[in-house]
C-alpha positions as CSV (number, residue, x, y, z in Angstrom):
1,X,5.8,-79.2,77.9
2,X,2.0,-78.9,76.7
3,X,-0.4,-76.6,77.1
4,X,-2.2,-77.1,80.7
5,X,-6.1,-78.8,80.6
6,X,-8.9,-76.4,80.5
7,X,-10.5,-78.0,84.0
8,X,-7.0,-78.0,86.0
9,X,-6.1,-76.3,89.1
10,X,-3.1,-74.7,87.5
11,X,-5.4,-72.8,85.1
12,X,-8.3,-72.1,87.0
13,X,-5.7,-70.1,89.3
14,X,-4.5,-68.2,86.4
15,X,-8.3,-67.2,85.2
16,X,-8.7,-66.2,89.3
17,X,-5.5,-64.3,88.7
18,X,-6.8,-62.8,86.1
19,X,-10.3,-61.8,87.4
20,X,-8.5,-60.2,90.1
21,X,-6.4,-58.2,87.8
22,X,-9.5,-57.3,85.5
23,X,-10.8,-56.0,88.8
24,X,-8.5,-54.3,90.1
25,X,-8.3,-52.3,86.7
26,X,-12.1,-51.5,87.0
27,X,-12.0,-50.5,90.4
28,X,-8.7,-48.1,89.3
29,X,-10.8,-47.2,86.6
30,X,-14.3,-46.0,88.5
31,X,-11.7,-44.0,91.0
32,X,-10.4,-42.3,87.7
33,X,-13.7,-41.1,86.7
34,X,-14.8,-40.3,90.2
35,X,-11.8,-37.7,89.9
36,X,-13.1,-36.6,86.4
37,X,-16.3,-36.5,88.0
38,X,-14.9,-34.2,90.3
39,X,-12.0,-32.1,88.8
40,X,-9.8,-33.8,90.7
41,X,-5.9,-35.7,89.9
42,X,-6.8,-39.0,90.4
43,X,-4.4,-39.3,92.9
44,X,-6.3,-36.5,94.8
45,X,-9.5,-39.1,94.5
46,X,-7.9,-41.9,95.6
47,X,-6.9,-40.5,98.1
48,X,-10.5,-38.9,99.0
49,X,-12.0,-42.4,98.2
50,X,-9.4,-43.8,101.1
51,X,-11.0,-41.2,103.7
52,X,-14.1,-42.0,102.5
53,X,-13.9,-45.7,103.1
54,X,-12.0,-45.6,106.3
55,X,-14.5,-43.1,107.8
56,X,-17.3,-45.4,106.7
57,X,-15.1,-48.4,108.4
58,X,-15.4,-46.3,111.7
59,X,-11.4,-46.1,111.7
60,X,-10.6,-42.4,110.3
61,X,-7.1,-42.0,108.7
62,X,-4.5,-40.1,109.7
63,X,-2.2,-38.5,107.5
64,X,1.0,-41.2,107.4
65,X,-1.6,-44.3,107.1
66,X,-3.0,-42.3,103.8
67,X,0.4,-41.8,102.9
68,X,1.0,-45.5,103.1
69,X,-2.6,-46.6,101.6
70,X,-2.0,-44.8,98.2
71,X,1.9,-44.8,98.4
72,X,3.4,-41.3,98.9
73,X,5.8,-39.7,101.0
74,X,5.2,-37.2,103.4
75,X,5.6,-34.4,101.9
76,X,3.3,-35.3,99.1
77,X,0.8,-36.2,101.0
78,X,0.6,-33.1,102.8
79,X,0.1,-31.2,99.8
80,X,-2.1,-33.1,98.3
81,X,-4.4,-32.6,101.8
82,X,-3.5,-29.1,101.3
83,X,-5.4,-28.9,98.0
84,X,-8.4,-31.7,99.1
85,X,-8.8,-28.9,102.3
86,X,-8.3,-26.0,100.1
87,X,-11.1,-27.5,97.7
88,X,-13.0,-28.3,100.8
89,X,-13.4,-32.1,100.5
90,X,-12.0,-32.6,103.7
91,X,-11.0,-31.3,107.4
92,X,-8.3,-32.0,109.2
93,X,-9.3,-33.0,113.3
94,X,-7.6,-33.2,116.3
95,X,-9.4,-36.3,117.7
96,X,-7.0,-38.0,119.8
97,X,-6.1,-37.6,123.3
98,X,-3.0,-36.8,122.1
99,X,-3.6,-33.9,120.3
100,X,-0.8,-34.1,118.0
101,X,-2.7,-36.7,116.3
102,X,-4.5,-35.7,113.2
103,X,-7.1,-37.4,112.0
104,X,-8.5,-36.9,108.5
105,X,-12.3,-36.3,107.9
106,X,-14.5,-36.1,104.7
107,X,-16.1,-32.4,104.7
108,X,-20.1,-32.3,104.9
109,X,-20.5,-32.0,100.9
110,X,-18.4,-34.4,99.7
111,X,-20.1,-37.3,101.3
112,X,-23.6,-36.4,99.3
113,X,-21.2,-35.7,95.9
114,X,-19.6,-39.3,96.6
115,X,-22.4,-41.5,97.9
116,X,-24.3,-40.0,94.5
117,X,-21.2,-41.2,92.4
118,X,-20.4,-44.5,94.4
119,X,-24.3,-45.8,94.9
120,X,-24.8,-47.4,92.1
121,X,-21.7,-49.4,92.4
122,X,-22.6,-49.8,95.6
123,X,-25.8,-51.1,94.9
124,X,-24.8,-53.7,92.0
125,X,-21.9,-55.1,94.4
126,X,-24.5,-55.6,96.8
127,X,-27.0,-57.6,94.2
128,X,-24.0,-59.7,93.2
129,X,-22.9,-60.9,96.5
130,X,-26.5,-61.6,97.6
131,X,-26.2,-64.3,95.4
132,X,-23.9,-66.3,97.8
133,X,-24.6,-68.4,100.8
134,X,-22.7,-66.3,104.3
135,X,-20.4,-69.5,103.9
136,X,-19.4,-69.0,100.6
137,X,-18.8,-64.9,101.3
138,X,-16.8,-66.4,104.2
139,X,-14.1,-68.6,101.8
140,X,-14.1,-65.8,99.3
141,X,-13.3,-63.2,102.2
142,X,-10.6,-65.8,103.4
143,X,-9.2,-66.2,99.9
144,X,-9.0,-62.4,99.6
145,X,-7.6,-61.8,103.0
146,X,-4.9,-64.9,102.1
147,X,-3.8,-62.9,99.3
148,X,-3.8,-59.8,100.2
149,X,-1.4,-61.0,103.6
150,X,0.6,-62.7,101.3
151,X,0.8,-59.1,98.8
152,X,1.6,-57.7,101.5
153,X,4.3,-59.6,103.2
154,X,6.4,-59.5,99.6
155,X,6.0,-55.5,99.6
156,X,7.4,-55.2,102.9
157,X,10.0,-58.2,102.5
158,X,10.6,-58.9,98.9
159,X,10.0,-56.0,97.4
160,X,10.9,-53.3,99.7
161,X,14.3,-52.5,97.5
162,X,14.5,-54.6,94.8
163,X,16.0,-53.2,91.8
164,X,17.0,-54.8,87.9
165,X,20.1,-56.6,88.8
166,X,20.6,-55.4,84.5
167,X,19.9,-52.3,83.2
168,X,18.7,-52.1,79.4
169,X,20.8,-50.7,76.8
170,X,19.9,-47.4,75.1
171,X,19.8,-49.2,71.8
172,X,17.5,-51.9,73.0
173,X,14.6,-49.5,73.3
């Protein structure tokens, strides 16, 4: 089989895929020097960035969702929020009606520290998307949330246990 044309569907998917992928990386990337920024793990930013962002979404996280969002267990999470308190980048709340609920917050000086890190991407994200009509944003939000429901369903389905069916062979290293 040849080579696909330049102008067909087939590879204007895979240069989506890969803008997507390049993304990704970037966005990995700024939340890597956010934690440099900081003197943080970068797990320990991601993290922060998650409270961040879901406070900002009016939906504050608590402790299992965060777990979920940057994929640790329990345990780790809770001492990686041990050190994020202990640093004082965040609080721990009692919010809920049911007060067994807690609900993580973003201390008063981080949100200066992070808004000061995070504007100008911010800013040039906002600039780039003003160049789109509200019905093109709308396709592009559709296509995201498509793909993103679709990532999702093979983590929790596909994915959830799969394992090599073969394992390599020490000498094939």
């Amino acid at each position: 089989m040849g080579k696909p044309e330049s102008g067909s569907v087939e590879v204007q998917r895979d240069r989506l895929m890969d803008g997507l992928r390049a993304f990704g990386a970037n966005y990995t990337e700024f939340t890597q020097r956010f934690a440099t920024w900081l003197g943080l793990h970068s797990t320990d930013a991601a993290a922060l960035a998650e409270i961040l962002y879901a406070e900002d979404k009016g939906s504050p996280l608590s402790p299992a969702r965060l777990g979920e969002r940057i994929s640790l267990s329990s345990g780790a999470t809770t001492i990686l929020l041990n050190r994020l308190a202990q640093a004082g980048h965040i609080v721990r709340t009692r919010e809920h009606t049911d007060r067994r609920i807690v609900t993580l917050r973003s201390s008063p000086g981080i949100r200066p520290r992070a808004e000061e890190f995070f504007g100008p991407y911010a800013e040039r994200m906002a600039t780039e998307m003003s160049q789109y009509t509200p019905e093109q944003l709308q396709q592009f939000e559709d296509f995201i949330n498509h793909l993103r429901s679709t990532m999702d369903s093979l983590l929790t389905n596909e994915y959830q246990q799969r394992r090599p069916t073969t394992r390599p062979s020490p000498d094939n290293t």
